[in-house]
C-alpha positions as CSV (number, residue, x, y, z in Angstrom):
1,X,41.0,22.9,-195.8
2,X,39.8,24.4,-192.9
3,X,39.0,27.9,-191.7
4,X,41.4,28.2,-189.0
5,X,44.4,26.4,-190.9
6,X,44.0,29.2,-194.0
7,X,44.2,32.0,-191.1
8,X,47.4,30.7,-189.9
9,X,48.6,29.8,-193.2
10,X,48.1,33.7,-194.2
11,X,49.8,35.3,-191.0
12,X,53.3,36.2,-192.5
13,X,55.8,34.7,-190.4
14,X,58.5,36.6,-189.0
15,X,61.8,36.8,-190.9
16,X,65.1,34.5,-189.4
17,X,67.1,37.5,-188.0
18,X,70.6,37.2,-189.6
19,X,73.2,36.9,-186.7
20,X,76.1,40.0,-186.5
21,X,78.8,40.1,-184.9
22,X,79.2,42.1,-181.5
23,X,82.7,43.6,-181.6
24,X,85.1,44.0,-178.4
25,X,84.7,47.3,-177.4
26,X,80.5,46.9,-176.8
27,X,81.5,43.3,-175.6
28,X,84.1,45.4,-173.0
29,X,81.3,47.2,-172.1
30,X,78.9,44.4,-171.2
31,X,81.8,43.3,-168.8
32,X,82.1,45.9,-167.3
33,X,78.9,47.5,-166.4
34,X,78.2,43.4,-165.1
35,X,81.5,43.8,-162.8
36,X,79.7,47.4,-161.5
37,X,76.4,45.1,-160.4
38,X,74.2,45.2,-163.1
39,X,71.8,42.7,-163.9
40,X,72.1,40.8,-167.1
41,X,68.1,40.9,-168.1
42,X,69.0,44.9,-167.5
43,X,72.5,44.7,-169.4
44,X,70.9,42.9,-172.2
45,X,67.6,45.4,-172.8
46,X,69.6,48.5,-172.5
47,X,72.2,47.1,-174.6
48,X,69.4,45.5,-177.2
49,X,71.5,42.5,-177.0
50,X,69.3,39.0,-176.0
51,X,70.2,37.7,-172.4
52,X,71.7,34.5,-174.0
53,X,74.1,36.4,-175.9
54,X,75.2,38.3,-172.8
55,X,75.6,35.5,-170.6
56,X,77.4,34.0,-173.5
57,X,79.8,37.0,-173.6
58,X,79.8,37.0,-169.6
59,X,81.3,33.5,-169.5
60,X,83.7,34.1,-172.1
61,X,85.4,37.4,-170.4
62,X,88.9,35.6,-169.9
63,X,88.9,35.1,-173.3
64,X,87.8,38.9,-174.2
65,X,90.0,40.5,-171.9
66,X,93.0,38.7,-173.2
67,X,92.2,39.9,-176.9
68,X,92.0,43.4,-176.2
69,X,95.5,42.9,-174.1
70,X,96.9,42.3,-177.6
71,X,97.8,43.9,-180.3
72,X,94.6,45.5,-181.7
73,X,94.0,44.1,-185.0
74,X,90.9,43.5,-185.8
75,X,87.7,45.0,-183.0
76,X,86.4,41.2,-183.3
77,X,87.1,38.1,-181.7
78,X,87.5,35.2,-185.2
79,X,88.5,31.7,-184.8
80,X,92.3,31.1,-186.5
81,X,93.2,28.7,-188.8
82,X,95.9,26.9,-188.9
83,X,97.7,24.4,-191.0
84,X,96.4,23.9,-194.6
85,X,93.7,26.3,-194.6
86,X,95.5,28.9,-192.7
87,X,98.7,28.7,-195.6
88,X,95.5,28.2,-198.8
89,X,94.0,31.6,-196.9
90,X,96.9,33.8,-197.4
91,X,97.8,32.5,-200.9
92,X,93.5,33.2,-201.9
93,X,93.9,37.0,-200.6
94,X,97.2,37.1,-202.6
95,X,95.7,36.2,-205.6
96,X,92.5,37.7,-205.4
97,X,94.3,41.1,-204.7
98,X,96.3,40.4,-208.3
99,X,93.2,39.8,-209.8
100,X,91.9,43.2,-208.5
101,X,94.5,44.8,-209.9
102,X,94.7,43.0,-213.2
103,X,90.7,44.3,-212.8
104,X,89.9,40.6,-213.5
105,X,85.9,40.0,-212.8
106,X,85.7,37.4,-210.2
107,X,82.5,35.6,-209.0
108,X,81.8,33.2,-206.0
109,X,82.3,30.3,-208.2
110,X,85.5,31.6,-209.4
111,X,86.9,32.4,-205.8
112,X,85.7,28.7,-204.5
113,X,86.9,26.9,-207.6
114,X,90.3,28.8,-206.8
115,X,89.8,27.9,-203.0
116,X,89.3,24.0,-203.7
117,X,92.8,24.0,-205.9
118,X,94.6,25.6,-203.7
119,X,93.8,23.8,-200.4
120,X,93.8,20.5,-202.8
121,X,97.8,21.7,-203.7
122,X,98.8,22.7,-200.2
123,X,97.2,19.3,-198.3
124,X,99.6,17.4,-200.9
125,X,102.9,19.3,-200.6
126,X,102.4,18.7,-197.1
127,X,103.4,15.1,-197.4
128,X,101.4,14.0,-194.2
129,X,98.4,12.0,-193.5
130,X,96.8,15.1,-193.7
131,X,92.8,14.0,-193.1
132,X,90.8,18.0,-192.3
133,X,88.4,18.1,-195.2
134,X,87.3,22.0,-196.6
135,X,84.0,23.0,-198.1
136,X,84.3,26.5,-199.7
137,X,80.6,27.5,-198.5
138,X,79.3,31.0,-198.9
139,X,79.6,31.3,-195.1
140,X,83.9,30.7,-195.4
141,X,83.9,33.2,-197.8
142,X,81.8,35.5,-196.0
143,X,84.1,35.2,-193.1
144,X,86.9,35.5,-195.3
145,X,86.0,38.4,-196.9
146,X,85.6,40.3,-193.5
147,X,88.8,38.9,-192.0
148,X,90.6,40.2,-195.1
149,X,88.6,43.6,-195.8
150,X,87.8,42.5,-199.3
151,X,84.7,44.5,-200.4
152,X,85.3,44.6,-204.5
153,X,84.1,40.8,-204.8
């Protein structure tokens, strides 16, 4: 192997930054200091927020400003479900909470075996051609959990 390949083999790369969500008041924010005339490049370094993710929340203000017109639920802006997965969802934070309560250890492979049946059940009581296809992957349930403020599992 050569010299210059083991130096670049030994420089430690730099870790994959995990992504987080921005809620709606600092997204509010971005909005409005834009509408006031300030630059996004300036928006973005004050805000330590990349310029792609302020454009990104630029270009969706419709969207923003018709969330925080609502009901404040939840300070950040999730994707709904609907159908099948919406229905196995509420039935899942149901159960988990009586499992909770029962003080019933519950694991990942426990709450995605759980997942599977019940989304398997629902699809078939709903009589229909009903093709969506559900993975429970570690990234639904980490969504899941946050939508549903479940911090004991």
């Amino acid at each position: 192997m050569s010299s210059k390949r083991k130096i670049l083999m030994s420089i430690p790369q730099p870790a994959k930054n995990e992504r987080k969500a921005i809620d709606l008041y600092t997204k509010i924010i971005v909005i409005k200091q834009h509408e006031r005339g300030k630059k996004v490049n300036v928006i973005a370094r004050d805000m330590k927020l990349s310029h792609s993710t302020v454009s990104t929340i630029l270009k969706d203000k419709e969207k923003i400003r018709e969330a925080v017109k609502g009901p404040m639920q939840s300070t950040l802006l999730t994707k709904q479900r609907f159908g099948p997965i919406h229905e196995m969802e509420k039935l899942l934070h149901i159960w988990m909470e009586d499992q909770i309560k029962k003080r019933t250890p519950l694991s990942l492979f426990t709450v995605q075996t759980k997942t599977k049946s019940l989304f398997q059940t629902l699809k078939e009581r709903s009589g229909e051609d009903y093709s969506q296809y559900f993975l429970a992957s570690t990234g639904w349930f980490k969504r899941f959990k946050n939508t549903f403020q479940l911090h004991n599992v």
